[in-house]
PDB file of N, CA, C and O in Angstrom:
ATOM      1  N   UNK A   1       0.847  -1.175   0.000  1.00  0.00           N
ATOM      2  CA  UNK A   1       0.000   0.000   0.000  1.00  0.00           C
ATOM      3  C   UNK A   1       0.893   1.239   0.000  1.00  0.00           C
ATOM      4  O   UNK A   1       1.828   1.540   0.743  1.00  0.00           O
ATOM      5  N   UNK A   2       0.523   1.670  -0.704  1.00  0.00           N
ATOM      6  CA  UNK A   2       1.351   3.156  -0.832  1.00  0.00           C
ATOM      7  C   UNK A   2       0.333   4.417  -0.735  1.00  0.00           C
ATOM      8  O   UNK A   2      -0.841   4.438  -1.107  1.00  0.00           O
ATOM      9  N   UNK A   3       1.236   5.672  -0.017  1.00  0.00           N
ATOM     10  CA  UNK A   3       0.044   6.663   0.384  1.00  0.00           C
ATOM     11  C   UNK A   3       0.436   8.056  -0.173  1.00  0.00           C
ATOM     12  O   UNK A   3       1.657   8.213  -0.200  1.00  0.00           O
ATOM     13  N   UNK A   4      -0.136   8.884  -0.529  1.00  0.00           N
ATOM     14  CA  UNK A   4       0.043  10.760  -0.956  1.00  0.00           C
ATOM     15  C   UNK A   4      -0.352  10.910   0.504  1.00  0.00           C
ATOM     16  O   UNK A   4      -1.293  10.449   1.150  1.00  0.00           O
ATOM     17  N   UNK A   5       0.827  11.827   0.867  1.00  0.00           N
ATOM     18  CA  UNK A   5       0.685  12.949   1.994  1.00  0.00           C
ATOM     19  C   UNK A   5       0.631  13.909   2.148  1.00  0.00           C
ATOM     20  O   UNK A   5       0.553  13.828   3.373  1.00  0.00           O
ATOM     21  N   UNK A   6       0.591  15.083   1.935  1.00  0.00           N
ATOM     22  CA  UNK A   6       0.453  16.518   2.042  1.00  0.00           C
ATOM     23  C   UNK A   6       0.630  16.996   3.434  1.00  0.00           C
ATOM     24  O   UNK A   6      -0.238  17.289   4.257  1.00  0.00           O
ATOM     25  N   UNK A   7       2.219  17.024   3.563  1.00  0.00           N
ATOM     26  CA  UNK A   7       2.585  17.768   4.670  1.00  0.00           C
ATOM     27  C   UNK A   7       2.426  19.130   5.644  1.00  0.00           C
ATOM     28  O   UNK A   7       2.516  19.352   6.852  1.00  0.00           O
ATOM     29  N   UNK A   8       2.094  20.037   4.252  1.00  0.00           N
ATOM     30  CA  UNK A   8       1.827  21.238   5.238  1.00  0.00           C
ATOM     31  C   UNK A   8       0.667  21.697   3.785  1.00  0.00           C
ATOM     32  O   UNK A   8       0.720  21.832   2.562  1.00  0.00           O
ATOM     33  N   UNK A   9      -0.558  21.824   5.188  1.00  0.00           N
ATOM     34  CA  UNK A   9      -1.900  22.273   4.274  1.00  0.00           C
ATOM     35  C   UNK A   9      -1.826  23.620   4.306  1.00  0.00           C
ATOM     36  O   UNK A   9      -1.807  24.004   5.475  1.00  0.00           O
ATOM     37  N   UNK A  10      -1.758  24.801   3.260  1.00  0.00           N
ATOM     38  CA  UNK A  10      -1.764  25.426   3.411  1.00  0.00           C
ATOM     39  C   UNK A  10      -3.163  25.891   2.963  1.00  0.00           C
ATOM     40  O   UNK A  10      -3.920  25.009   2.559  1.00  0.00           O
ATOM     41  N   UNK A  11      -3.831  27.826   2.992  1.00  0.00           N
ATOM     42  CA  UNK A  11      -5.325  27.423   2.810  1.00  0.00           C
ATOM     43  C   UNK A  11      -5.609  26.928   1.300  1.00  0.00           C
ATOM     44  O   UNK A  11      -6.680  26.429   0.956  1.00  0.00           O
ATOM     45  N   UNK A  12      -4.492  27.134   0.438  1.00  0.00           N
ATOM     46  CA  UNK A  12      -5.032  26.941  -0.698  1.00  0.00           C
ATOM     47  C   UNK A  12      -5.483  25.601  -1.114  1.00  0.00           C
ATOM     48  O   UNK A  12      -6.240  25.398  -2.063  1.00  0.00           O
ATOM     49  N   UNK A  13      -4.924  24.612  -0.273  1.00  0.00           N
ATOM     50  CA  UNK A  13      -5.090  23.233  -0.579  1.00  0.00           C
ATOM     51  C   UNK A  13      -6.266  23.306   0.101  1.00  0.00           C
ATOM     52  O   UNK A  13      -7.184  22.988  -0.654  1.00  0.00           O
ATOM     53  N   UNK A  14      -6.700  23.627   1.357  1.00  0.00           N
ATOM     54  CA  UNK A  14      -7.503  23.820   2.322  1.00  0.00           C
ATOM     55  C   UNK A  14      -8.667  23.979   1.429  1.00  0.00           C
ATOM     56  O   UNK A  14      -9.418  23.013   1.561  1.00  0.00           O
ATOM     57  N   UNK A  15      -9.092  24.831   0.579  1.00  0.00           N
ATOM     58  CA  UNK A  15      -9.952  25.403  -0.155  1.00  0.00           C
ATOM     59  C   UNK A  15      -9.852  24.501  -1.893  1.00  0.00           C
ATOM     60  O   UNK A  15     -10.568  24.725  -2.869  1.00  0.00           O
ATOM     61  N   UNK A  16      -9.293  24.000  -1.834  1.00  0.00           N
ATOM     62  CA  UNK A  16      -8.976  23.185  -2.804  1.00  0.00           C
ATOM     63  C   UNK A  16      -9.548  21.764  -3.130  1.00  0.00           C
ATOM     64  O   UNK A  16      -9.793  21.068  -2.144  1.00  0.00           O
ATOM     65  N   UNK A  17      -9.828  21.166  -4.511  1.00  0.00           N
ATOM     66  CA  UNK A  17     -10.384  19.683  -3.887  1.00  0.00           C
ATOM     67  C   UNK A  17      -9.850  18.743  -4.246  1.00  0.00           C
ATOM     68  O   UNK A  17     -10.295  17.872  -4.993  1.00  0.00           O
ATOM     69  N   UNK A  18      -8.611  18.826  -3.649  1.00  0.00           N
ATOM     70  CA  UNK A  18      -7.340  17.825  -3.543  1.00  0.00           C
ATOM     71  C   UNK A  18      -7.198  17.380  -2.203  1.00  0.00           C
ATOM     72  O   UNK A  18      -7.024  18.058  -1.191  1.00  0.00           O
ATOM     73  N   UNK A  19      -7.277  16.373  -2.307  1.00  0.00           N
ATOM     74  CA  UNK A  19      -7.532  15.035  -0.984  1.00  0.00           C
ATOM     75  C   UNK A  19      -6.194  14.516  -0.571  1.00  0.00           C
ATOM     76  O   UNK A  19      -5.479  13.848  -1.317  1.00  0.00           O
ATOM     77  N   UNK A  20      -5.869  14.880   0.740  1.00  0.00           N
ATOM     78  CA  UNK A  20      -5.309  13.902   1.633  1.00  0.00           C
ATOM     79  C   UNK A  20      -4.932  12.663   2.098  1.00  0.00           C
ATOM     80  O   UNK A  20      -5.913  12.151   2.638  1.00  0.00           O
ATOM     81  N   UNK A  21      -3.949  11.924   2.144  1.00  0.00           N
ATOM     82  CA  UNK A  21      -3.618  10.693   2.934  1.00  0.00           C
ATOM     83  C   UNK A  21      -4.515   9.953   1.640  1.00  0.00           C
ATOM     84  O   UNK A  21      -5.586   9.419   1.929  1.00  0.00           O
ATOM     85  N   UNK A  22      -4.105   9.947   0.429  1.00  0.00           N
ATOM     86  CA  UNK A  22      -4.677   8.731  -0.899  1.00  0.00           C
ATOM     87  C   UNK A  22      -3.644   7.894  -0.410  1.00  0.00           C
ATOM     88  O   UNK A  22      -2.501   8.065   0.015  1.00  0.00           O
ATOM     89  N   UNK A  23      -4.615   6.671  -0.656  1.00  0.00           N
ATOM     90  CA  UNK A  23      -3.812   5.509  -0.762  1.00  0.00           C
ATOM     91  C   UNK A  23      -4.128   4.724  -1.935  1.00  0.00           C
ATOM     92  O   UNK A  23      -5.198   4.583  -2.528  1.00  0.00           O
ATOM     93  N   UNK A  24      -2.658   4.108  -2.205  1.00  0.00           N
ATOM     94  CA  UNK A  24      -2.686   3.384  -3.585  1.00  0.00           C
ATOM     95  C   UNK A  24      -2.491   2.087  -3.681  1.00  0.00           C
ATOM     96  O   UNK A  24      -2.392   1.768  -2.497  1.00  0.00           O
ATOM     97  N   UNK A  25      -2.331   0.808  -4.507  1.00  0.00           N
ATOM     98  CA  UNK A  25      -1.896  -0.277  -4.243  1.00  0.00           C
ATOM     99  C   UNK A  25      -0.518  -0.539  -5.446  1.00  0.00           C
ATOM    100  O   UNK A  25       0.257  -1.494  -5.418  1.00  0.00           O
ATOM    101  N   UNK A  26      -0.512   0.397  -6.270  1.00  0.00           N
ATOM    102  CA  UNK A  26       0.983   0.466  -6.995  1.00  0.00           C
ATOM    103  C   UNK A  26       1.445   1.678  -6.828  1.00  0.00           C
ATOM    104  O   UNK A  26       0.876   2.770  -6.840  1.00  0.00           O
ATOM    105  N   UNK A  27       2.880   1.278  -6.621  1.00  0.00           N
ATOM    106  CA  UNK A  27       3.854   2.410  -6.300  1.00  0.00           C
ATOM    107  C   UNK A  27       3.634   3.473  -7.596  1.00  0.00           C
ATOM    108  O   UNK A  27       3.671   4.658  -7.265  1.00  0.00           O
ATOM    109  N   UNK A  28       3.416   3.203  -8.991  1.00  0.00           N
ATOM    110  CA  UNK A  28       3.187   3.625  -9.816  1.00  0.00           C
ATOM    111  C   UNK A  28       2.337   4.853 -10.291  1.00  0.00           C
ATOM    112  O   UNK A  28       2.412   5.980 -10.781  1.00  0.00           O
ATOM    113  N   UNK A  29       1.352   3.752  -9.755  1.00  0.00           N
ATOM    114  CA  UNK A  29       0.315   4.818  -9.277  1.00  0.00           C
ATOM    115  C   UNK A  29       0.271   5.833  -8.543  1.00  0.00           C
ATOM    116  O   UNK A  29      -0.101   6.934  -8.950  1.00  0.00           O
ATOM    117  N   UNK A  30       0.652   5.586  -7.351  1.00  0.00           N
ATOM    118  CA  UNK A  30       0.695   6.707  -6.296  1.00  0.00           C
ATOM    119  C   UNK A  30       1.929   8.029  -6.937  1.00  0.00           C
ATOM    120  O   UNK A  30       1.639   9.225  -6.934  1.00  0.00           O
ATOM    121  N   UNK A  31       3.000   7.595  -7.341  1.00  0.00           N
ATOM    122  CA  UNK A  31       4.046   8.380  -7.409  1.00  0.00           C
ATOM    123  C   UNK A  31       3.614   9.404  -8.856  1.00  0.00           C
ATOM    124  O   UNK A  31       4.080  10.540  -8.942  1.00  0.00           O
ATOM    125  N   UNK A  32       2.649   8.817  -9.976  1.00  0.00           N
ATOM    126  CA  UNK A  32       2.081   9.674 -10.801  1.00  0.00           C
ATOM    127  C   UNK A  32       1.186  10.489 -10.226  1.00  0.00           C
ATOM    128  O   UNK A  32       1.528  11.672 -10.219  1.00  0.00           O
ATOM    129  N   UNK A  33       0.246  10.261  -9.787  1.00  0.00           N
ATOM    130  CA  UNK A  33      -0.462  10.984  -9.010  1.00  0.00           C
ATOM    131  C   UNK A  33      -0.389  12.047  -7.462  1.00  0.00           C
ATOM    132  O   UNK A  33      -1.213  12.635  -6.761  1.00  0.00           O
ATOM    133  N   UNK A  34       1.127  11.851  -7.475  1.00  0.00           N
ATOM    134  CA  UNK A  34       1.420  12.992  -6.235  1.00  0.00           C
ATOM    135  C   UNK A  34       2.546  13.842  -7.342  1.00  0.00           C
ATOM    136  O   UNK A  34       3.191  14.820  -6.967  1.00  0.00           O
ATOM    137  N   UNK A  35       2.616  13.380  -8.468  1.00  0.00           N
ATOM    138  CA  UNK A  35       3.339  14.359  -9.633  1.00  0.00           C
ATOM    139  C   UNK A  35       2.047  15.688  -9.819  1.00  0.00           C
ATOM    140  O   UNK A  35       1.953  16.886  -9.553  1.00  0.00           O
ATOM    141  N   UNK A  36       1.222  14.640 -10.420  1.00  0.00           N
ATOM    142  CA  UNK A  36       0.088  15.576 -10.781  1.00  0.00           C
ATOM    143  C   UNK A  36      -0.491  16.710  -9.634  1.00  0.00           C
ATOM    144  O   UNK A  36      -0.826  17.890  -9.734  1.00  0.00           O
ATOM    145  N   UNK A  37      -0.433  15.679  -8.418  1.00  0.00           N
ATOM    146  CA  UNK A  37      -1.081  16.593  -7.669  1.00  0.00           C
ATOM    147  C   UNK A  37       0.526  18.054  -7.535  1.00  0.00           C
ATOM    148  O   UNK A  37       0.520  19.095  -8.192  1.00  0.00           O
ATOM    149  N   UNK A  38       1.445  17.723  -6.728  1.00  0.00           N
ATOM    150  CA  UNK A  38       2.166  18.797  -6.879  1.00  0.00           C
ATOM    151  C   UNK A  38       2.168  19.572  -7.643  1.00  0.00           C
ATOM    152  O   UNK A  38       1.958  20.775  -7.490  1.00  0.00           O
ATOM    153  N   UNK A  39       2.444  18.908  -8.742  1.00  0.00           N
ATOM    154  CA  UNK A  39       2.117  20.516 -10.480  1.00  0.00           C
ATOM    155  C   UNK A  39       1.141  21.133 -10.392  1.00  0.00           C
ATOM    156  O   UNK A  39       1.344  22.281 -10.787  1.00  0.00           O
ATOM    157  N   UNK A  40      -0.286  20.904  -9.929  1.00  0.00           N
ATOM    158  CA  UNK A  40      -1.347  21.385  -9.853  1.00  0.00           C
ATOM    159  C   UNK A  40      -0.986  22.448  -9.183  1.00  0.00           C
ATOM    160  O   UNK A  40      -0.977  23.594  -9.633  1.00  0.00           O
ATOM    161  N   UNK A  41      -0.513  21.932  -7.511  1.00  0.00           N
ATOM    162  CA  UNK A  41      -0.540  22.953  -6.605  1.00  0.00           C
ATOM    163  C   UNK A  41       0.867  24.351  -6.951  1.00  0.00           C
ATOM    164  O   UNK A  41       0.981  25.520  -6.585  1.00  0.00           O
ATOM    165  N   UNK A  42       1.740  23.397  -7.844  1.00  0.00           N
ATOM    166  CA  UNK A  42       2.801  24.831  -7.804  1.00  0.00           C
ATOM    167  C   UNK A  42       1.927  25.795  -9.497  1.00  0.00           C
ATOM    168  O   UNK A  42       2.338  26.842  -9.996  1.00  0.00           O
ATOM    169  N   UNK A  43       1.002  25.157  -9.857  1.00  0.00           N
ATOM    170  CA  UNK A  43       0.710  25.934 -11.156  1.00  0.00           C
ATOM    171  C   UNK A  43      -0.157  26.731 -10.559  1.00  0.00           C
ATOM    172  O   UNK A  43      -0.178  27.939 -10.794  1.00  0.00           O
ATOM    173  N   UNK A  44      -1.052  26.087  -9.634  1.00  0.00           N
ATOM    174  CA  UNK A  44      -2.597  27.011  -9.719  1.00  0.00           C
ATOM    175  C   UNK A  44      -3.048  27.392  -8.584  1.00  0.00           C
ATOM    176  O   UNK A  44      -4.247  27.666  -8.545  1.00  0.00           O
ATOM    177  N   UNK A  45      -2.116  27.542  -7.144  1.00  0.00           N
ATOM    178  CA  UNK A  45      -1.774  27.835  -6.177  1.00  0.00           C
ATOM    179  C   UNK A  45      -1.676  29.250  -6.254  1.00  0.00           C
ATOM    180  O   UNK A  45      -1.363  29.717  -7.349  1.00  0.00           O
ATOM    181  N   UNK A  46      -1.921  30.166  -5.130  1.00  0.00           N
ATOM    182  CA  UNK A  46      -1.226  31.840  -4.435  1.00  0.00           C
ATOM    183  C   UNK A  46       0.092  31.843  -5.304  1.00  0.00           C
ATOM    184  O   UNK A  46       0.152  32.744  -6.141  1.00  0.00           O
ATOM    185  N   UNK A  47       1.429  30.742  -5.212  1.00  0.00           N
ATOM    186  CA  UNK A  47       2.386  30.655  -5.443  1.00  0.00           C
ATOM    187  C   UNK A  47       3.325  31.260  -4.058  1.00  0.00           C
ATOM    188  O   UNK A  47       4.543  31.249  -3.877  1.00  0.00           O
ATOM    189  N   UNK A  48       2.467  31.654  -3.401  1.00  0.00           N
ATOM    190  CA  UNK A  48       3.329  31.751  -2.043  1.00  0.00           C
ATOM    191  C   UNK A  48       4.275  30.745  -1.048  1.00  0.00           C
ATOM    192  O   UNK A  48       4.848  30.906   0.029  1.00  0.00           O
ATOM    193  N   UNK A  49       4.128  29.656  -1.971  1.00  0.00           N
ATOM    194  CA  UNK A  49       4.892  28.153  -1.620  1.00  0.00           C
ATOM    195  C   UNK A  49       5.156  27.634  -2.960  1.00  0.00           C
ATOM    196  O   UNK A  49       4.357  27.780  -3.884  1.00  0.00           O
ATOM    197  N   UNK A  50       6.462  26.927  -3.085  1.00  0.00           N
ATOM    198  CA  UNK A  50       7.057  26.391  -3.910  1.00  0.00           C
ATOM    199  C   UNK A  50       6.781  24.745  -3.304  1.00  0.00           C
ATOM    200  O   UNK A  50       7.629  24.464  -2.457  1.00  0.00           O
ATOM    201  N   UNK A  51       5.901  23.752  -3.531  1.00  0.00           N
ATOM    202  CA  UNK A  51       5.695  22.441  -3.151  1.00  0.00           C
ATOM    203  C   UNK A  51       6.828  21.427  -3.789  1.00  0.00           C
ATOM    204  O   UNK A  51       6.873  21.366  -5.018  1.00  0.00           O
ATOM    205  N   UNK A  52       7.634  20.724  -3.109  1.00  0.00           N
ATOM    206  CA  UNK A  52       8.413  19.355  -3.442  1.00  0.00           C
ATOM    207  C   UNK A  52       7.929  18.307  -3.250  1.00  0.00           C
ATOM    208  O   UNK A  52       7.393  18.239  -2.144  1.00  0.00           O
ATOM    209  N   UNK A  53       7.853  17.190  -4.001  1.00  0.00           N
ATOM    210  CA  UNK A  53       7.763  16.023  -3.972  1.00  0.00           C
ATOM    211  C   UNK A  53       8.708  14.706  -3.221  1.00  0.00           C
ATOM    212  O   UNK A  53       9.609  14.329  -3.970  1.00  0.00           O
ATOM    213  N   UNK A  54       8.651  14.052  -2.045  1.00  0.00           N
ATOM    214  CA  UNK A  54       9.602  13.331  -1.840  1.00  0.00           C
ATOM    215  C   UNK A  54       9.061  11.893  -1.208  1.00  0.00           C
ATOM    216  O   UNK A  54       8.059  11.706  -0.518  1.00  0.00           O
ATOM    217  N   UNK A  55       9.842  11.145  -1.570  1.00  0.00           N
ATOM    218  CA  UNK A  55       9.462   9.356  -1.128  1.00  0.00           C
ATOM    219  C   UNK A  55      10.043   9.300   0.150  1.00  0.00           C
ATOM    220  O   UNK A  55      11.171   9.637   0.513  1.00  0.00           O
ATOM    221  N   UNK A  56       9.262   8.904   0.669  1.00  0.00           N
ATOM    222  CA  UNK A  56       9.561   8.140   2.106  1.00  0.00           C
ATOM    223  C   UNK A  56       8.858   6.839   2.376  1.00  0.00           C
ATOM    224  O   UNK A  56       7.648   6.633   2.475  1.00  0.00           O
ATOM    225  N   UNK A  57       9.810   6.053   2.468  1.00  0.00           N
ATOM    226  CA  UNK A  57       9.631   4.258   2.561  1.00  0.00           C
ATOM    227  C   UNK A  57       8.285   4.629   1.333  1.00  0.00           C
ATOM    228  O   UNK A  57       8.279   5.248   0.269  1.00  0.00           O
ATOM    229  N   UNK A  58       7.247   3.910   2.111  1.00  0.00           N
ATOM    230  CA  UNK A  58       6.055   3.747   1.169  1.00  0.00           C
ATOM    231  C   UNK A  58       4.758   4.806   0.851  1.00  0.00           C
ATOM    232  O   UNK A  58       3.626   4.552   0.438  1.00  0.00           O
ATOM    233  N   UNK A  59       5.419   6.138   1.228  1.00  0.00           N
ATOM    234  CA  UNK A  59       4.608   7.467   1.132  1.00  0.00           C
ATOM    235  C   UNK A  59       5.361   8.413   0.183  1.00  0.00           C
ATOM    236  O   UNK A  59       6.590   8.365   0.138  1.00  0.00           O
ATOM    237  N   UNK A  60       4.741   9.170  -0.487  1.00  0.00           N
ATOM    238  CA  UNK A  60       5.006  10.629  -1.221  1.00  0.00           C
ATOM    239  C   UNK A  60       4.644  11.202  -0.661  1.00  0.00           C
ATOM    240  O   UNK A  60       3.435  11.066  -0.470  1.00  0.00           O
ATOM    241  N   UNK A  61       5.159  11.992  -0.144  1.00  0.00           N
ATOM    242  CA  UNK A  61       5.086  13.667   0.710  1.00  0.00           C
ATOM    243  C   UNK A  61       5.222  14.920   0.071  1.00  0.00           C
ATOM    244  O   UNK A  61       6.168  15.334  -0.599  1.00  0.00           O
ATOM    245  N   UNK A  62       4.405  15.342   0.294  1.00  0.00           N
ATOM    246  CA  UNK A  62       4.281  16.655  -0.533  1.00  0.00           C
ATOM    247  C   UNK A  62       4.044  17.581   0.569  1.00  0.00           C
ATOM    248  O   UNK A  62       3.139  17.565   1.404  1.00  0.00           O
ATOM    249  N   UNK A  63       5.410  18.719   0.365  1.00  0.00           N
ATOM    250  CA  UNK A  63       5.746  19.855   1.294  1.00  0.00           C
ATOM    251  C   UNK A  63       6.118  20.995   1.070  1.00  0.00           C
ATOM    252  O   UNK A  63       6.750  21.086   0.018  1.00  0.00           O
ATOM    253  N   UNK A  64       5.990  21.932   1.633  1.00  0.00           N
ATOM    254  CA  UNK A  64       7.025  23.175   1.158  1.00  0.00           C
ATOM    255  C   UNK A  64       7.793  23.404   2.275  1.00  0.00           C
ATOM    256  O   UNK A  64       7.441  22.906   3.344  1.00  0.00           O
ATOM    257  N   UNK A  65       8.896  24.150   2.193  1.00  0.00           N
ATOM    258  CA  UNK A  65       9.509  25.220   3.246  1.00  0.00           C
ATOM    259  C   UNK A  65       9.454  26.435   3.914  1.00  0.00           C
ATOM    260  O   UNK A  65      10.289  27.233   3.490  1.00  0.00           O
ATOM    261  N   UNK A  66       8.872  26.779   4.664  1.00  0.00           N
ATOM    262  CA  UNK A  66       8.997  27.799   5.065  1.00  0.00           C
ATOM    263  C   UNK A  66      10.399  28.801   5.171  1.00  0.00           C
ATOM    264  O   UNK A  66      11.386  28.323   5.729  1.00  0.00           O
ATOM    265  N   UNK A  67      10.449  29.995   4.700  1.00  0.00           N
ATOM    266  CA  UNK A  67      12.045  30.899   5.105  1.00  0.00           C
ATOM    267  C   UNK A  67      11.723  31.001   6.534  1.00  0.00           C
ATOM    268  O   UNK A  67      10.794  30.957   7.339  1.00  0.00           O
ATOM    269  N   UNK A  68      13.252  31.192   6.391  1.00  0.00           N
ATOM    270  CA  UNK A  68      13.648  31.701   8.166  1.00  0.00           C
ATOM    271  C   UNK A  68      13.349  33.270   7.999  1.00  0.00           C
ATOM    272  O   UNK A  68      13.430  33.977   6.994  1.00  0.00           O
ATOM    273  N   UNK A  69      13.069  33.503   8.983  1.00  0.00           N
ATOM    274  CA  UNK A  69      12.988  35.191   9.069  1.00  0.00           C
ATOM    275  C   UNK A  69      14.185  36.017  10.027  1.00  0.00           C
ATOM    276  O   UNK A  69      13.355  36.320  10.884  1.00  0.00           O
ATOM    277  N   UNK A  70      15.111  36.453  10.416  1.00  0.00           N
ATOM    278  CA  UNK A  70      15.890  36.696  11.262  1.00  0.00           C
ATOM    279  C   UNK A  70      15.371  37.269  12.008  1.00  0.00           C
ATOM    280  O   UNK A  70      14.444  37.983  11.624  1.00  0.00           O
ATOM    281  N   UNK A  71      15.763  37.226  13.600  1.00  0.00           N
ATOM    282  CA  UNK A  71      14.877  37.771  14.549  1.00  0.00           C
ATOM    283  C   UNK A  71      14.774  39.287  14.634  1.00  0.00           C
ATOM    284  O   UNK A  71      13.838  39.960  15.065  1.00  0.00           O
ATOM    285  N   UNK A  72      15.950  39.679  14.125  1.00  0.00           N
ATOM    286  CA  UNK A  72      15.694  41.696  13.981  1.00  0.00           C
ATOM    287  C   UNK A  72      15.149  41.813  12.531  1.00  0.00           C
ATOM    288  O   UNK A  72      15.002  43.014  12.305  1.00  0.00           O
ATOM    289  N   UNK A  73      14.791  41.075  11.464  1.00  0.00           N
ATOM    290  CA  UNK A  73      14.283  41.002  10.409  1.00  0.00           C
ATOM    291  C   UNK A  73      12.990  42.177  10.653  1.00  0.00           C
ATOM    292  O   UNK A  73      12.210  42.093  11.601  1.00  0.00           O
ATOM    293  N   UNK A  74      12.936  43.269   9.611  1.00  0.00           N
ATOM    294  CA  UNK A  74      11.116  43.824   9.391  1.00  0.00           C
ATOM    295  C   UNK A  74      10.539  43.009   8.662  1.00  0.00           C
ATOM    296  O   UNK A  74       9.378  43.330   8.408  1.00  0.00           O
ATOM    297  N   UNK A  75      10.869  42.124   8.244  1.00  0.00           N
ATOM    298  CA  UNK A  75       9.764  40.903   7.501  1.00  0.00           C
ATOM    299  C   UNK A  75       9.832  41.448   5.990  1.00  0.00           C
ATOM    300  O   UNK A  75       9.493  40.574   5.192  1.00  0.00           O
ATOM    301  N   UNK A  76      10.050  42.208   5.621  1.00  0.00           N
ATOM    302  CA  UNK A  76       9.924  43.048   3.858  1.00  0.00           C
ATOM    303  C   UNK A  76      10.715  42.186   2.978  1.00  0.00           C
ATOM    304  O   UNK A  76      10.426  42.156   1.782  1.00  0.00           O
ATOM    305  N   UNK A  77      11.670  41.488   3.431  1.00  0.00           N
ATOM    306  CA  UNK A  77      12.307  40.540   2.618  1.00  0.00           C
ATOM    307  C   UNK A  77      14.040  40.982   2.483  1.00  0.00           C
ATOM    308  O   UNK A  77      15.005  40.259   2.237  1.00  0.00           O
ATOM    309  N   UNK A  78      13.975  42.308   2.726  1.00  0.00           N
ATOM    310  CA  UNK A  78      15.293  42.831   2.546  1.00  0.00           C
ATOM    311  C   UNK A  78      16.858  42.461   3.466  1.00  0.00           C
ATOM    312  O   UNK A  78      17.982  42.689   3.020  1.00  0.00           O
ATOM    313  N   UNK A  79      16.519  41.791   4.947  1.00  0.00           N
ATOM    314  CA  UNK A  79      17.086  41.253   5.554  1.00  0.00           C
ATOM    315  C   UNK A  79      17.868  39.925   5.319  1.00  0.00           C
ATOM    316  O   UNK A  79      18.693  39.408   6.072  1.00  0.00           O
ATOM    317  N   UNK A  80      17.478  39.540   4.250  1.00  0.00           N
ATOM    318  CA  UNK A  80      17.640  38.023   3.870  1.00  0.00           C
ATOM    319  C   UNK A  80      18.937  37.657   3.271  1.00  0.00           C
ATOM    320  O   UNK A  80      19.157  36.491   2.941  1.00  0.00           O
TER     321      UNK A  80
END
């Protein structure tokens, strides 16, 4: 059994009708279908997250990163 995970929901997925924790019975399967789903989300998303795709044992995880912000940072981006 193999599963799509979606690590960090952000609202757009939230509001979105792309489903959670799929499970598959070919690796095949699952790993096309957490392609698709990622492209979806980096095409037709805010774009305020860049989503990666990654295997773990028998799951695809789908995540983004958050930046660090430095703690005297004004948040504008210019600190970085």
């Amino acid at each position: 059994m193999y599963k799509i995970v979606v690590a960090n929901q952000c609202s757009c997925f939230k509001e979105s009708n792309l489903e959670n924790n799929l499970t598959f019975d070919s690796k095949e399967e699952a790993l096309t279908k957490a392609i698709e789903m990622r492209d979806i989300m980096n095409s037709k998303f805010c774009k305020k997250h860049s989503f990666e795709l990654q295997e773990m044992f028998n799951n695809f995880v789908i995540s983004f990163y958050k930046e660090e912000v430095k703690p005297d940072c004004c948040g504008n981006g210019c600190c970085m």
